[in-house]
C-alpha positions, -999 to +999 in steps of 0.1 A: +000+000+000+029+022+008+041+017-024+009+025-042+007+059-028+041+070-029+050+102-048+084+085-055+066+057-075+047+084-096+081+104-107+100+069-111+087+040-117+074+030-151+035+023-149+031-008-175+000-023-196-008-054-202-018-067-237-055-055-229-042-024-224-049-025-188-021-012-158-003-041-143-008-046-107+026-043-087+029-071-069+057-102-061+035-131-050+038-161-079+069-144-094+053-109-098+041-096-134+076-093-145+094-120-144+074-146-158+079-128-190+117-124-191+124-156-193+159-172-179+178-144-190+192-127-160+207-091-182+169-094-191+158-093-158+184-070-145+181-046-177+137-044-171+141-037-136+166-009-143+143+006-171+109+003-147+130+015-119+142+045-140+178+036-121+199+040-155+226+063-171+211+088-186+209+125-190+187+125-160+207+109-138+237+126-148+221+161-137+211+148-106+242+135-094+269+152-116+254+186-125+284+195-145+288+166-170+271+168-204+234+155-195+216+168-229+204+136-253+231+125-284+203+130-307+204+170-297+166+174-304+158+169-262+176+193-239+179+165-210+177+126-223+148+107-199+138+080-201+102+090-217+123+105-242+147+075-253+113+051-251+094+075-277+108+099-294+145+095-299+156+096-332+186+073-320+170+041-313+143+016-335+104+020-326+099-013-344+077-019-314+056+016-313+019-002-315+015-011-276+047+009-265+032+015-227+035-022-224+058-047-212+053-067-244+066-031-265+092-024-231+110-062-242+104-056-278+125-022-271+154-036-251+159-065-278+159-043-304+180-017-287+206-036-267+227-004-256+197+017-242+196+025-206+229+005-197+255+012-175+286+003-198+284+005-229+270-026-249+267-043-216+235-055-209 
């Protein structure tokens, strides 16, 4: 319940559809909504959570903790790369998977088809 009424929740975390187009319930009893779908791939799992947690290396991030490094996205059409931003509208990445891209379905088909987005080290996933 805490979690559900959080404010931290709304400004971070990644509310998801299902195919129906309705929000997924957070929850972790039976292995959560999450993990069922990522199969045995553990950079899957790790690279998700990072994505739904908005805890990744982007412009964002880098204004928050390190004001004075470049924070502005590649694609110089966005003043500071988010993660709204990358998932959209930027011009560096494939939107092969724009038809349901608020859910986790379109989140996978996004991190398969753009292996460097949101990670830490370069082509590390």
């Amino acid at each position: 319940m805490t979690f559900q009424a959080s404010d931290y929740k709304r400004r971070n975390f990644l509310d998801l559809n299902n195919n129906d187009n309705q929000p997924i319930c957070t929850t972790y009893s039976k292995g959560g909504v999450w993990l069922k779908h990522l199969g045995l791939s553990n950079s899957m799992c790790a690279h998700v959570t990072r994505l739904i947690m908005n805890h990744v290396p982007i412009g964002k991030y880098w204004l928050r903790f390190f004001p004075k490094e470049f924070f502005a996205c590649m694609c110089r059409e966005y003043p500071i790369e988010m993660r709204r931003h990358i998932l959209f509208d930027c011009a560096r990445y494939k939107k092969s998977w724009n038809s349901k891209r608020e859910s986790l379905k379109g989140v996978l088909m996004f991190l398969e088809f753009n292996l460097r987005a949101f990670c830490f080290q370069e082509g590390i996933t």
